[in-house]
PDB file as gemmi writes it, atoms N, CA and C in Angstrom:
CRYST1    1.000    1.000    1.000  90.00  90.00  90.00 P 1                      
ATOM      1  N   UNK A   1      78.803  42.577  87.372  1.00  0.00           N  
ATOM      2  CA  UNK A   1      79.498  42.369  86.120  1.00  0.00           C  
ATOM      3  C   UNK A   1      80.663  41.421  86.381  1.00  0.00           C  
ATOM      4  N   UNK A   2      80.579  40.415  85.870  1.00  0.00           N  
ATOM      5  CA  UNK A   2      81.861  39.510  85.967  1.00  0.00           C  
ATOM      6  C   UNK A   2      83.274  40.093  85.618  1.00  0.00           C  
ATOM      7  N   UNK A   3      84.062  39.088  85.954  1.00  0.00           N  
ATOM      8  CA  UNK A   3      85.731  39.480  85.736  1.00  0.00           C  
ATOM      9  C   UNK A   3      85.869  39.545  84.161  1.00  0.00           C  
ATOM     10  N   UNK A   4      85.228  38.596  83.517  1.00  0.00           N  
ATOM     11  CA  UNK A   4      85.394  38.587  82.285  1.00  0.00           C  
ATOM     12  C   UNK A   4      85.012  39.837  81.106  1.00  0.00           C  
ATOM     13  N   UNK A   5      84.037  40.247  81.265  1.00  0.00           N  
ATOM     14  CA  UNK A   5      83.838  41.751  80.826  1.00  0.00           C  
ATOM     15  C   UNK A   5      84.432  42.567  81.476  1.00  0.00           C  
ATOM     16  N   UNK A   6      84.812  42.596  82.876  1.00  0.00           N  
ATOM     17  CA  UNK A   6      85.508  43.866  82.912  1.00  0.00           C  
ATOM     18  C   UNK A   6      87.107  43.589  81.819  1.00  0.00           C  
ATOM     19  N   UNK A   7      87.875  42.754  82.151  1.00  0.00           N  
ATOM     20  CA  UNK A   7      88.697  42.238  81.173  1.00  0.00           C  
ATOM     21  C   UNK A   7      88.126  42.808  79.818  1.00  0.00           C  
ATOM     22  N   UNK A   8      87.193  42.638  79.429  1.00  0.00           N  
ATOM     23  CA  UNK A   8      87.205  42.846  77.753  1.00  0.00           C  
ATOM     24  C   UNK A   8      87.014  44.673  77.832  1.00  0.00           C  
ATOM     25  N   UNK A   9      86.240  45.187  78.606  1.00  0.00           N  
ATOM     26  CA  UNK A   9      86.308  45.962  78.355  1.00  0.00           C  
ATOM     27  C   UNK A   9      87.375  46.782  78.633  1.00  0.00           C  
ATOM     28  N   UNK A  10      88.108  46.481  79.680  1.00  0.00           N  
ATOM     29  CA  UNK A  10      89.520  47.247  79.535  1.00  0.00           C  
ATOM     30  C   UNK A  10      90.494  46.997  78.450  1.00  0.00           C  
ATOM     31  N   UNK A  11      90.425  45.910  78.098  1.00  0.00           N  
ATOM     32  CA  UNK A  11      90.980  45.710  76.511  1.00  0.00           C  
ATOM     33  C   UNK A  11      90.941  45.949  75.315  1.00  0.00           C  
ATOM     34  N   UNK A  12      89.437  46.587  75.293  1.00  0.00           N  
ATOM     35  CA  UNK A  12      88.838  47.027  74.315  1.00  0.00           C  
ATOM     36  C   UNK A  12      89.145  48.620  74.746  1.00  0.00           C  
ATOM     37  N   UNK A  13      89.197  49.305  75.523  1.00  0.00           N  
ATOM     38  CA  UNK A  13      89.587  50.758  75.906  1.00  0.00           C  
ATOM     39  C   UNK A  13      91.001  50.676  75.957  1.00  0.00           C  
ATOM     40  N   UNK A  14      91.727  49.948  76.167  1.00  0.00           N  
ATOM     41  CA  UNK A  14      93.563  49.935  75.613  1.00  0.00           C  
ATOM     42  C   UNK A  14      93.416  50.252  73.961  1.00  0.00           C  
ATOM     43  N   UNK A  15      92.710  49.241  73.366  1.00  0.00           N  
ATOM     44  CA  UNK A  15      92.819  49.404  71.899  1.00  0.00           C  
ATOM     45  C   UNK A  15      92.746  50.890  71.243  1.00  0.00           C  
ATOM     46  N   UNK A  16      91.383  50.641  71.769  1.00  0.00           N  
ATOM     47  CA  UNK A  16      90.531  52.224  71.198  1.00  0.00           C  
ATOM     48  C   UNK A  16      91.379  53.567  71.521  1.00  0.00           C  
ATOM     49  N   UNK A  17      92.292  53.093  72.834  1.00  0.00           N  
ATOM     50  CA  UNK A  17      93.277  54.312  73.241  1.00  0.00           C  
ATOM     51  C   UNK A  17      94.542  54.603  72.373  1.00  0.00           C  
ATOM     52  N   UNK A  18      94.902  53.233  71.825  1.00  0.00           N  
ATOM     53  CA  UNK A  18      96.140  53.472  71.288  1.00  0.00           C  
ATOM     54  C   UNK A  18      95.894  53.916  69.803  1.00  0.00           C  
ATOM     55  N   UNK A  19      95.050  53.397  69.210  1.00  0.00           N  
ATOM     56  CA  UNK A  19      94.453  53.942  67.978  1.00  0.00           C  
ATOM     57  C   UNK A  19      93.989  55.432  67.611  1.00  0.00           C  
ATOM     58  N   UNK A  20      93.958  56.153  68.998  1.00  0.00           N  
ATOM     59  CA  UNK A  20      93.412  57.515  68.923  1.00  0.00           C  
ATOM     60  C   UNK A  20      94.533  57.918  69.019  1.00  0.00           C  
ATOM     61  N   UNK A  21      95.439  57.644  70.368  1.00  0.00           N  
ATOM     62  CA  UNK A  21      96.856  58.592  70.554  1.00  0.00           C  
ATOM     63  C   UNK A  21      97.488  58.294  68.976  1.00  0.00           C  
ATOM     64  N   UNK A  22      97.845  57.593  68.578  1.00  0.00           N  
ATOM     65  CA  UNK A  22      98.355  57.558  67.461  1.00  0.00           C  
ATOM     66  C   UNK A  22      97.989  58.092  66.186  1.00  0.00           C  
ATOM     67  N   UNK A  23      96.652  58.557  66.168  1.00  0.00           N  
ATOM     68  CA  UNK A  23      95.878  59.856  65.214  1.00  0.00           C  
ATOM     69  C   UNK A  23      96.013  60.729  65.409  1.00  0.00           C  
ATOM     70  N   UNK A  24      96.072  61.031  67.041  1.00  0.00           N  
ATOM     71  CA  UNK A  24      96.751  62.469  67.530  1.00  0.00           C  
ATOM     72  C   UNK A  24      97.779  62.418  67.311  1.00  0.00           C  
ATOM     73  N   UNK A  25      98.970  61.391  67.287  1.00  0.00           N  
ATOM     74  CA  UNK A  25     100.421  61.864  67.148  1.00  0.00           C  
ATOM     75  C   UNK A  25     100.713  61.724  65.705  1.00  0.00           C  
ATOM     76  N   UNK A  26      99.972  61.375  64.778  1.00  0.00           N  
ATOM     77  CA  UNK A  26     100.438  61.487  63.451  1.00  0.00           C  
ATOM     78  C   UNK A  26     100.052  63.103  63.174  1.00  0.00           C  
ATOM     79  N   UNK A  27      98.572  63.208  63.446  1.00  0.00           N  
ATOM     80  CA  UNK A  27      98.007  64.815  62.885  1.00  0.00           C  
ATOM     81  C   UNK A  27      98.726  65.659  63.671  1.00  0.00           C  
ATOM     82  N   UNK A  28      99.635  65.438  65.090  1.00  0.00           N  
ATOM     83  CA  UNK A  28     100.567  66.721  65.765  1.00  0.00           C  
ATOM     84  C   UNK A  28     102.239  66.468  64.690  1.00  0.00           C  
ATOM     85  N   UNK A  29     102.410  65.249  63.967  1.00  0.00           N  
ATOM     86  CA  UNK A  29     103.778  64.814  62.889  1.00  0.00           C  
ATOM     87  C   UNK A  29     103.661  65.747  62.056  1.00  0.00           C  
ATOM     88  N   UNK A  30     102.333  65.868  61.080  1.00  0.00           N  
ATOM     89  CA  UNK A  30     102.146  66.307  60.124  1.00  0.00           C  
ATOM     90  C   UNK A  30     101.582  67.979  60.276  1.00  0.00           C  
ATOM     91  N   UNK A  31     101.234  68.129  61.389  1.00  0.00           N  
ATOM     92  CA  UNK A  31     101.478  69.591  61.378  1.00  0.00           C  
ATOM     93  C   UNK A  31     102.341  70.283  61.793  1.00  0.00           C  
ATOM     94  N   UNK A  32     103.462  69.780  61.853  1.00  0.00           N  
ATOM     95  CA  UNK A  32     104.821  69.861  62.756  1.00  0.00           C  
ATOM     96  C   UNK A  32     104.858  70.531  63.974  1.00  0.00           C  
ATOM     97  N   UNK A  33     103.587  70.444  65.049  1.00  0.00           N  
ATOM     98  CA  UNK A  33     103.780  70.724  66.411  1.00  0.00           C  
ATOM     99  C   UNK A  33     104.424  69.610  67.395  1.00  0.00           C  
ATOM    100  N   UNK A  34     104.638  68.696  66.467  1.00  0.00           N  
ATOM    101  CA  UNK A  34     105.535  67.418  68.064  1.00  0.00           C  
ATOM    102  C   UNK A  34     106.763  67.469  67.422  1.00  0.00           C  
ATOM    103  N   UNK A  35     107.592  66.949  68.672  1.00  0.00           N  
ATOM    104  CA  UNK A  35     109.155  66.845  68.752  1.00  0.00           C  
ATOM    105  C   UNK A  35     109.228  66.253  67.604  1.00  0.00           C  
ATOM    106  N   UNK A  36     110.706  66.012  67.403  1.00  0.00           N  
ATOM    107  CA  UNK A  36     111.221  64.936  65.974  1.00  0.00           C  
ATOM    108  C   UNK A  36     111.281  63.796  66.336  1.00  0.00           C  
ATOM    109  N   UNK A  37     111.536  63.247  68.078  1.00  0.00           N  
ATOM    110  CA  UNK A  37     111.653  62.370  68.582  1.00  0.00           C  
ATOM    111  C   UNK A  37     110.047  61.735  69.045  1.00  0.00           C  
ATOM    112  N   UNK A  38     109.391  62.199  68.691  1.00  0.00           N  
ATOM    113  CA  UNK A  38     107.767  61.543  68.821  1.00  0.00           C  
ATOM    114  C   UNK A  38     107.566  61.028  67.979  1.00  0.00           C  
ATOM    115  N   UNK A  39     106.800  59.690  67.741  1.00  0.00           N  
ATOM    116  CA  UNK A  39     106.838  58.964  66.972  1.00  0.00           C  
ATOM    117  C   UNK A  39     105.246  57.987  67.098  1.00  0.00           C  
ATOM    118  N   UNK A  40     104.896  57.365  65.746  1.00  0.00           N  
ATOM    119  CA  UNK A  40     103.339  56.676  66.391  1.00  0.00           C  
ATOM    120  C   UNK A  40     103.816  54.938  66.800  1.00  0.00           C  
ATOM    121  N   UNK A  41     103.122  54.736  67.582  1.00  0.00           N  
ATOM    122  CA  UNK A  41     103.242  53.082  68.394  1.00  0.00           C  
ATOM    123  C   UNK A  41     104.481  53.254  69.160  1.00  0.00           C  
ATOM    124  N   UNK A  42     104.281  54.277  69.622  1.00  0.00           N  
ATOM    125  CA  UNK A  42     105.717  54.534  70.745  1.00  0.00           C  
ATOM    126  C   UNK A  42     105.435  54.569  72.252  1.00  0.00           C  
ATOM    127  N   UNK A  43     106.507  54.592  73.344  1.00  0.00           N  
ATOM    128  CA  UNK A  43     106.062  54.194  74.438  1.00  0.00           C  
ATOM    129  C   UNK A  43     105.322  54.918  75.183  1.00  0.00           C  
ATOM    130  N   UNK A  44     104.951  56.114  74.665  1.00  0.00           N  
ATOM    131  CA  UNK A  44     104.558  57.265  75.363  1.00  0.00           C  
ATOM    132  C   UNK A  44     103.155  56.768  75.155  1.00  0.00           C  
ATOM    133  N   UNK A  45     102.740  56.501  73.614  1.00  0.00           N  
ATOM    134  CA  UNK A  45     101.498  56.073  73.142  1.00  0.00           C  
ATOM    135  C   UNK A  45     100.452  54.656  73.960  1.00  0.00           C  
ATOM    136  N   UNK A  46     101.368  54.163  74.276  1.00  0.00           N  
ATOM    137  CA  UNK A  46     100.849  52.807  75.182  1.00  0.00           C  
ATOM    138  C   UNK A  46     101.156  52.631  76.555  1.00  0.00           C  
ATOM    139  N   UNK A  47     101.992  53.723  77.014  1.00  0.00           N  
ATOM    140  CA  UNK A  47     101.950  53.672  78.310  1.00  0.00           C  
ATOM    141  C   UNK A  47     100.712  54.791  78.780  1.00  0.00           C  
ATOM    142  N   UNK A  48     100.203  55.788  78.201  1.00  0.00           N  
ATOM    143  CA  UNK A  48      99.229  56.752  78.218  1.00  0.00           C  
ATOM    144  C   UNK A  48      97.646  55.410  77.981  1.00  0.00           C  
ATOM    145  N   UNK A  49      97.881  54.651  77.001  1.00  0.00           N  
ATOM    146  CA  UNK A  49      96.388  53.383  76.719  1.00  0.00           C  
ATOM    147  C   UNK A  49      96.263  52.997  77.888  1.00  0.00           C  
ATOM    148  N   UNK A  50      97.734  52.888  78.325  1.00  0.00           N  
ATOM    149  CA  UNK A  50      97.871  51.364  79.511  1.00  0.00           C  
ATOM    150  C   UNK A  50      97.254  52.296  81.036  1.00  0.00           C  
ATOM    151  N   UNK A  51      97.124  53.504  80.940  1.00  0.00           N  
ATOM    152  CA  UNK A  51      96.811  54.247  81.733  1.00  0.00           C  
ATOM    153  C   UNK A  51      95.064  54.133  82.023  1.00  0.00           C  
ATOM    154  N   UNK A  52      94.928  55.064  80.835  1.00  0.00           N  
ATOM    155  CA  UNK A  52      93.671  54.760  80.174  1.00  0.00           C  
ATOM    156  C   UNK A  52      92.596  53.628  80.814  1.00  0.00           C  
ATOM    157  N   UNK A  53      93.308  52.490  80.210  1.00  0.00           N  
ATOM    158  CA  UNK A  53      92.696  51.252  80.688  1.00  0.00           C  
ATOM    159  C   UNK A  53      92.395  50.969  81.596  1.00  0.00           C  
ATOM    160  N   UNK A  54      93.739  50.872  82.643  1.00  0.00           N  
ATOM    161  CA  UNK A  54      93.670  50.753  84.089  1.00  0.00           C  
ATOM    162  C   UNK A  54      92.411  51.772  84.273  1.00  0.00           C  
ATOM    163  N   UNK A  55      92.604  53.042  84.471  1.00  0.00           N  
ATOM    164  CA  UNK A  55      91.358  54.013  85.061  1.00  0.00           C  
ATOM    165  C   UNK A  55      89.856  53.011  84.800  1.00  0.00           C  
ATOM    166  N   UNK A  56      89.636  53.401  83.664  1.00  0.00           N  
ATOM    167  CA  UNK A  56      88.583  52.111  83.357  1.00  0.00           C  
ATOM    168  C   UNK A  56      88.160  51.015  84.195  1.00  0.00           C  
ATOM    169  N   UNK A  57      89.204  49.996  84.437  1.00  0.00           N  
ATOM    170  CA  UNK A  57      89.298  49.057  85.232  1.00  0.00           C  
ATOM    171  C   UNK A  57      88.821  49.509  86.581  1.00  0.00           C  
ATOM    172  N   UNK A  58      89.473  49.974  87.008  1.00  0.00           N  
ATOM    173  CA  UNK A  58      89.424  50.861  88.604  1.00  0.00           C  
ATOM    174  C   UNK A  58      87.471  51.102  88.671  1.00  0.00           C  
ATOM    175  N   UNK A  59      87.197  51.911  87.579  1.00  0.00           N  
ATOM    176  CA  UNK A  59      86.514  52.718  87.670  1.00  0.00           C  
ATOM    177  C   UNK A  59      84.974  51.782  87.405  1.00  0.00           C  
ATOM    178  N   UNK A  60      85.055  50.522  86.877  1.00  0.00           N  
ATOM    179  CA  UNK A  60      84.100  49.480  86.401  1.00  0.00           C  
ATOM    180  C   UNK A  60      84.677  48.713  87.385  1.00  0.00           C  
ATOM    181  N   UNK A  61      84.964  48.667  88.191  1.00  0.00           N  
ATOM    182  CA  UNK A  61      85.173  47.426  88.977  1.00  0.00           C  
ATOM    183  C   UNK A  61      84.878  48.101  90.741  1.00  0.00           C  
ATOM    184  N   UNK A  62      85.013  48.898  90.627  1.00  0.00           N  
ATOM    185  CA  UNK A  62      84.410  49.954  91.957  1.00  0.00           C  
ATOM    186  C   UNK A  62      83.128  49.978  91.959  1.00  0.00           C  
ATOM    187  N   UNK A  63      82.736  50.003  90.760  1.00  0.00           N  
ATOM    188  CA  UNK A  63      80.857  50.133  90.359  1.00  0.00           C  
ATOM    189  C   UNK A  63      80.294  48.487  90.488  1.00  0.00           C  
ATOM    190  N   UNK A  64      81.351  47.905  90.428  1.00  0.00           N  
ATOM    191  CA  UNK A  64      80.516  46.388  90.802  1.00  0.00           C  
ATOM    192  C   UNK A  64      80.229  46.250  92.437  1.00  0.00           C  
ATOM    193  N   UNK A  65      81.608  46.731  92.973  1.00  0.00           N  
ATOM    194  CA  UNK A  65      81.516  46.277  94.225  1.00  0.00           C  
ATOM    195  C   UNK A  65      80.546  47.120  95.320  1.00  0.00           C  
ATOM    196  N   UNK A  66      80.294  48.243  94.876  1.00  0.00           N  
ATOM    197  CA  UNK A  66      79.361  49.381  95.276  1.00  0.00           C  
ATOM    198  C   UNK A  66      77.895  48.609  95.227  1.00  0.00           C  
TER     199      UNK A  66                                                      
END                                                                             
């Protein structure tokens, strides 16, 4: 698998990550189980994608070289 798909696909699993944490942190807003200080598109939210992603990366790019 080239560099270039792995690229998209970790980019495309950042997206898809931040779009979910942020469904989870609105539906934990609105049922009032999160802090007051949680918030959606916050750093917690994209440093958790940016996590996400990386694993991904790691994890598709180990399978190439295997």
């Amino acid at each position: 698998m080239p560099d270039f798909i792995l690229i998209l696909v970790a980019a495309t699993v950042f997206c898809l990550a931040v779009v979910l944490l942020n469904a989870l942190t609105g539906l934990a807003i609105g049922l009032k189980v999160a802090p007051a200080d949680l918030s959606e598109n916050g750093l917690l939210q994209y440093g958790l994608a940016l996590v996400v992603a990386h694993l991904t990366w790691r994890f598709a790019a180990r399978r190439v070289v295997a």
